[in-house]
PANUTI-396956 format. One record per residue (C-alpha): x, y, z; residue in one letter. Coordinates in steps of 0.1 Angstrom, whole numbers, padded with zeros to 4 digits, always signed. Layout:
BEGIN
XYZa/...
END
This chain:
BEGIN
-0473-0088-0429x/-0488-0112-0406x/-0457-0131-0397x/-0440-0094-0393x/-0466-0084-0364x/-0461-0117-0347x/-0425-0110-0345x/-0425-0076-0331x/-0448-0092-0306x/-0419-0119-0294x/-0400-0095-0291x/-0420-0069-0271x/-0423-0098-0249x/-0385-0104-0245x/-0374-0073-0237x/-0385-0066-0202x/-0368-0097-0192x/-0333-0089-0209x/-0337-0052-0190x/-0360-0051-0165x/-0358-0083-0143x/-0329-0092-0117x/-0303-0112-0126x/-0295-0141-0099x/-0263-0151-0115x/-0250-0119-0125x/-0260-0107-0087x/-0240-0142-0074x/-0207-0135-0096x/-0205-0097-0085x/-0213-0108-0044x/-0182-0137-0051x/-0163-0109-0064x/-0163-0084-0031x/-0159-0111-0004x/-0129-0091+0011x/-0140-0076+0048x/-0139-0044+0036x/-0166-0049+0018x/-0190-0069+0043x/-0211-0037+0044x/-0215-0038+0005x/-0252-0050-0010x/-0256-0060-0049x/-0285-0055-0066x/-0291-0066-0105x/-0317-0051-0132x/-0309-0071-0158x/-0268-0066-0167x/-0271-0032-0144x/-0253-0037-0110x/-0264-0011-0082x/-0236-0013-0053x/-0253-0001-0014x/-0243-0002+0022x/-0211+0013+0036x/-0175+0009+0037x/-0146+0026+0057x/-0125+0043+0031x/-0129+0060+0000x/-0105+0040-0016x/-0128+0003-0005x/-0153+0021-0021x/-0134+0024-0059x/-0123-0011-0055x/-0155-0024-0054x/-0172-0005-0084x/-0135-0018-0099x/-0136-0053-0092x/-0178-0051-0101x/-0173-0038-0135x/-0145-0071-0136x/-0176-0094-0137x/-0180-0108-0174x/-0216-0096-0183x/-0220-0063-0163x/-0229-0032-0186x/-0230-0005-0159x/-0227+0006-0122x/-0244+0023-0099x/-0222+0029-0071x/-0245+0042-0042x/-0220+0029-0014x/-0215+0054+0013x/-0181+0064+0031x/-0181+0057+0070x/-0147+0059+0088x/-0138+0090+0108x/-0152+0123+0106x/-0122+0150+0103x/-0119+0187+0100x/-0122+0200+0070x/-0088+0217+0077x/-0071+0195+0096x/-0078+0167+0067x/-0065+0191+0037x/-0029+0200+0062x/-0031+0153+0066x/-0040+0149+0026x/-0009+0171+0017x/+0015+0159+0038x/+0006+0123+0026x/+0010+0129-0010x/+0041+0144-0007x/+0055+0113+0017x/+0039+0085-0007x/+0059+0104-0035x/+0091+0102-0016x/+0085+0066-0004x/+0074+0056-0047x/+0111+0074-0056x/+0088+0098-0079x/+0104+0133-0081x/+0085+0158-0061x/+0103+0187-0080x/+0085+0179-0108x/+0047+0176-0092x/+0023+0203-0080x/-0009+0190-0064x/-0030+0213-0045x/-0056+0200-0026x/-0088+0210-0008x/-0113+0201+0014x/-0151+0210+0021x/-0176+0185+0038x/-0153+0159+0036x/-0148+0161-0001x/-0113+0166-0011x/-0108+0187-0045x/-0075+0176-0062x/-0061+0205-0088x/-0024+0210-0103x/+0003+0191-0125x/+0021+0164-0122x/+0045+0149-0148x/+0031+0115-0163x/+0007+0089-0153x/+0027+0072-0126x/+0031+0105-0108x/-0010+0114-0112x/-0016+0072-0100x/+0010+0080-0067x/-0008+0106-0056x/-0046+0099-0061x/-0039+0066-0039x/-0023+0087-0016x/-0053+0104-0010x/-0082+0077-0019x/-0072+0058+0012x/-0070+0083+0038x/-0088+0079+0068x/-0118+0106+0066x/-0123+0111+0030x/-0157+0108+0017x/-0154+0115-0019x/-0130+0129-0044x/-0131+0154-0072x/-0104+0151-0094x/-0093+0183-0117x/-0056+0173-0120x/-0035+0178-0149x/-0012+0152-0162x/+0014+0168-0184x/+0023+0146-0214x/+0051+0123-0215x/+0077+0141-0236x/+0116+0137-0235x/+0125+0171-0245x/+0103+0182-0213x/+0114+0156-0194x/+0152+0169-0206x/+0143+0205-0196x/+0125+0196-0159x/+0160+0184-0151x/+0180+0211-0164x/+0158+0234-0146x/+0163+0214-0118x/+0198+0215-0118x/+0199+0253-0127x/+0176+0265-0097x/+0189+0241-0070x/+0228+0240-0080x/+0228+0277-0072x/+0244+0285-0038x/+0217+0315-0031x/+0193+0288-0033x/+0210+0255-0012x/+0186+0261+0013x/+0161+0249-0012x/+0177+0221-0024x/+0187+0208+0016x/+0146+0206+0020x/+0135+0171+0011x/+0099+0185+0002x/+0120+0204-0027x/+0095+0231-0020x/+0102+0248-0054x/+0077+0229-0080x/+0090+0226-0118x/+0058+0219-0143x/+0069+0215-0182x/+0045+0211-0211x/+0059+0218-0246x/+0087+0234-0234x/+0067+0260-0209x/+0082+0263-0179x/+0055+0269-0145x/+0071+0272-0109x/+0050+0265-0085x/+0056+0264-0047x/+0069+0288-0023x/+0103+0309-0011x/+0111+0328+0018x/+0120+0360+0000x/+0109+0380-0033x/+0146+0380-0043x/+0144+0339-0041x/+0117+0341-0064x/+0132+0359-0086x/+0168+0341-0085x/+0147+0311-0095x/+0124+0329-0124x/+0164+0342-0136x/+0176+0302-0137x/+0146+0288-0155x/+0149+0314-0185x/+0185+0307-0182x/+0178+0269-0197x/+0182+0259-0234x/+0149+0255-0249x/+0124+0268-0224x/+0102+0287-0245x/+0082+0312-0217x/+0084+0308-0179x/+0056+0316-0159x/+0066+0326-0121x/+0039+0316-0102x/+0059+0311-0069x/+0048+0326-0034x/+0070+0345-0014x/+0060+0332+0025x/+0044+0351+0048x/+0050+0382+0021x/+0024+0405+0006x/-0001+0393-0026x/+0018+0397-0050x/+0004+0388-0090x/+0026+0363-0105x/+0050+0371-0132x/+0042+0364-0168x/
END
């Protein structure tokens, strides 16, 4: 029993140096590791293997490299990413009208099919709220980095949907596709390098997203989705511009 309380002693003594007290080298590897000039504004602190990142950077994105290339550092348990966002301060609106027009460009420039991608975006205090579907990881990737390093955002909550890789719904977003912007009531659409007409699949369920210049546009399109082999529902959720609200179609 004796040599059982002497043990829990050493080791009541240990502990507060394992978690409590900072940690030079660990505080060394992570400063090595953000010696970029983006990150001159960055301070490291250690408690222990716990890394807490201050200071300031430009962009949003600077700011996700760091914790990224912090949590690299062999040893490092956790972050606390307290780094604040400089860089200019934009209108709320005038940065969501930027933010969207970026994502679709990046899209464009990647070769990713904008057809098949619905990101909707919005801003308050700076904060940019990302909602929608896209189809696969390489799409969702394309367009967060689109929007992490734009000039003026200061943080990012991200809400969007990536829709699972799946041949037969990759098979039946391009028959869709074809079926809504082959039709000649409908060129104008497919002339309009933003392909403003947005086809989401998941498990064979067809959403459109997006929006048309008439209500008998929409419904042409509704009419070629549920014209495609193995599209089990479509849901019409596109808006007719500069039309009255109208609920979409189920």
């Amino acid at each position: 029993m004796k040599t059982f309380a002497m043990l829990l002693l050493a080791s009541a003594v240990t502990l507060p140096a394992a978690f409590g007290q900072a940690n030079g080298p660990l505080q060394s590897a992570v400063q090595k590791q953000l010696k970029g000039s983006q990150f001159k504004g960055v301070q490291v602190a250690t408690q222990g293997d716990e890394v807490t990142l201050t200071g300031t950077v430009n962009n949003y994105i600077d700011k996700l490299q760091a914790e990224k290339k912090a949590h690299k550092v062999h040893g490092v348990t956790g972050i606390n990413d307290q780094i604040q966002v400089g860089g200019p301060n934009i209108p709320d609106a005038q940065l969501e009208n930027k933010l969207v027009g970026r994502v679709t460009d990046g899209l464009l420039e990647a070769n990713i099919p904008v057809q098949f991608q619905t990101v909707m975006v919005g801003v308050h205090n700076d904060v940019v709220y990302v909602g929608g579907h896209v189809a696969g990881p390489i799409a969702a990737n394309g367009a967060m980095a689109a929007i992490d390093s734009t000039p003026g955002v200061k943080g990012v909550v991200n809400h969007l949907k990536v829709d699972p890789v799946s041949p037969m719904d990759e098979q039946i977003r391009w028959q869709v596709y074809r079926a809504v912007y082959s039709s000649p009531f409908l060129t104008y659409y497919y002339l309009n390098p933003s392909k403003p007409v947005r086809i989401q699949v998941e498990n064979g369920h067809v959403i459109l997203y997006g929006v048309v210049d008439s209500q008998a546009a929409k419904e042409a399109v509704g009419i070629k989705a549920n014209s495609v082999p193995g599209v089990f529902s479509v849901k019409n959720d596109l808006v007719v511009a500069n039309g009255k609200n109208e609920k979409p179609s189920k």
